[in-house]
N, C-alpha and C positions, 0 to 999 in steps of 0.2 A: 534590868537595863545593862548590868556588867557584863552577864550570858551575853547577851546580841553581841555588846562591844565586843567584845573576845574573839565569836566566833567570827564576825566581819573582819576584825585584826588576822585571824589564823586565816580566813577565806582568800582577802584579796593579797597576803602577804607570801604567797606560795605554799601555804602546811595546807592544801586543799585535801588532799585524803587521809592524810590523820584527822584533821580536826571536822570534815564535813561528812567523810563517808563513813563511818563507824558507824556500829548498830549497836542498841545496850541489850536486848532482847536474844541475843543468842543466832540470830536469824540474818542469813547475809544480806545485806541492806542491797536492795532496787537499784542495778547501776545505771537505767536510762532515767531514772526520779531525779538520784544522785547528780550526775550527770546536768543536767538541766538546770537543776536549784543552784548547785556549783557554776556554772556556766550562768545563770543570771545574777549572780552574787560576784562574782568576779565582773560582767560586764560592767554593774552600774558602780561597782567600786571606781573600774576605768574611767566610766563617763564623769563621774562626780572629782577626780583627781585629775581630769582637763578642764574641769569646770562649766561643764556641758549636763544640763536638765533636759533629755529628749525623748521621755518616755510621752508615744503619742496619743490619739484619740482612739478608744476603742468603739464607740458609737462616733457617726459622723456627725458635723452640724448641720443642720438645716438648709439647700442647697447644695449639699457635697460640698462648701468650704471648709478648709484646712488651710490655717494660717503658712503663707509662704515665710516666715522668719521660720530661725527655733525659735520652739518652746517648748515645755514639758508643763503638764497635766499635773495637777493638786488636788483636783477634786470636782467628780463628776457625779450628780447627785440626782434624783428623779422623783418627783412627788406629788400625790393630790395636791394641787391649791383649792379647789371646789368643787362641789359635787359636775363640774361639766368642764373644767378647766386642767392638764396639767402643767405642771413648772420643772424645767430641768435648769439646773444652777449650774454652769462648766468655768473652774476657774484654772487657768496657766500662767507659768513665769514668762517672759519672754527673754532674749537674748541677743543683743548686739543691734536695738530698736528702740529709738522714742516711744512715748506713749501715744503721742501724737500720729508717726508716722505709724502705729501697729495701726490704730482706730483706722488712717485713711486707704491702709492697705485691705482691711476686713471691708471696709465698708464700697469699696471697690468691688471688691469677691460679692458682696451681695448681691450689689446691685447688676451685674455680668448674670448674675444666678438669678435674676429678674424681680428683685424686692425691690419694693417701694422704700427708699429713703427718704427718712424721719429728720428733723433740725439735730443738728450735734452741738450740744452747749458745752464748755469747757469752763470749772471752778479748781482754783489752785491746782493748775497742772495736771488735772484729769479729766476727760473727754469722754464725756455720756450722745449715746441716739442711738433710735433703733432702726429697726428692718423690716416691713410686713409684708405677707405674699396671703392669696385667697382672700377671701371675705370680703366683706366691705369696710373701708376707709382704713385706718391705719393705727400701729397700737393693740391695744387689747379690745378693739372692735371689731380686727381682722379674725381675732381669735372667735366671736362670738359667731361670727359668719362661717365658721370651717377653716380659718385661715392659722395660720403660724403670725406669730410674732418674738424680733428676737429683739432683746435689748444688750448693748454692747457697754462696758466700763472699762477704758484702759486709764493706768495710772502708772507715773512714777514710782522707782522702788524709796526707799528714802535713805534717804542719802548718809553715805559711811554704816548704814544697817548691814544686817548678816547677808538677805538677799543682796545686795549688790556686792558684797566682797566674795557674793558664789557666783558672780556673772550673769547676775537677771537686774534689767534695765526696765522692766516695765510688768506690770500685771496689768494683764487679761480674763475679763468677767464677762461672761454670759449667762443671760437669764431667757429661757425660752417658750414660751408659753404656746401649748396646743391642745385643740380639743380632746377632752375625756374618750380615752375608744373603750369600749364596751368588751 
């Protein structure tokens, strides 16, 4: 853990080629690898010292939506749920957005992308509903038919926590469920 700190202290502090480019091996170290690592080590040093999370989607959602606020990606995950069903779980911080206003702006973008909108219920300040496109009816029946279904949770960050004193106002969850492909 002290290693990483260090070399992020030496990285984003200017000592970028003493402390990044050296090679222990005797062998002159890759300067377009070099280069890049250093250049992405420096970039989110920037972004995180503006207090900007905006690393984005590297698979799309469902319809080509891509949230119009910032946000930055925490975690994009993809997995069996049953022998005929899978589940991708995408979770983001958001930035300079209700949790309110992200949900009504996602759920906008769906429904333009032509899903069927689900009721949105809201408990303590977080706002659940989903999406469904294909199949029949809506939910995880859309799924049984061929269809997609996505389920959305924004929420509040909580309040004086670390995420809101790095500039994220709300999380964003998606849970997306599509038929098993073969």
């Amino acid at each position: 853990m002290q290693r990483a700190l260090i070399l992020f202290v030496f990285c984003s502090s200017g000592i970028i080629l003493a402390a990044c480019g050296s090679s222990s091996d005797g062998e002159a170290p890759d300067a377009g690898a070099n280069t890049s690592m250093t250049g992405a080590i420096v970039e989110a040093a920037t972004r995180e010292a503006a207090g900007m999370r905006t690393n984005p989607l590297v698979t799309p959602l469902p319809g080509g939506v891509e949230p119009t606020f910032t946000y930055g990606v925490i975690a994009d995950l993809s997995s069996p749920l049953n022998a005929t069903v899978t589940m991708r779980q995408v979770a983001m911080q958001a930035q300079g957005i209700d949790a309110r206003s992200a949900y009504d702006a996602i759920a906008a973008q769906y429904e333009a992308a032509g899903f069927r909108i689900g009721d949105m219920t809201e408990e303590k300040g977080a706002f659940t509903g989903g999406f469904s496109i294909g199949g029949q009816g809506n939910g995880l029946a859309a799924v049984d038919g061929g269809g997609t279904y996505v389920m959305l949770i924004t929420s509040p960050t909580k309040d004086g926590g670390d995420a809101e004193k790095n500039g994220v106002s709300a999380n964003v969850r998606f849970t997306i469920y599509t038929p098993k492909t073969l």
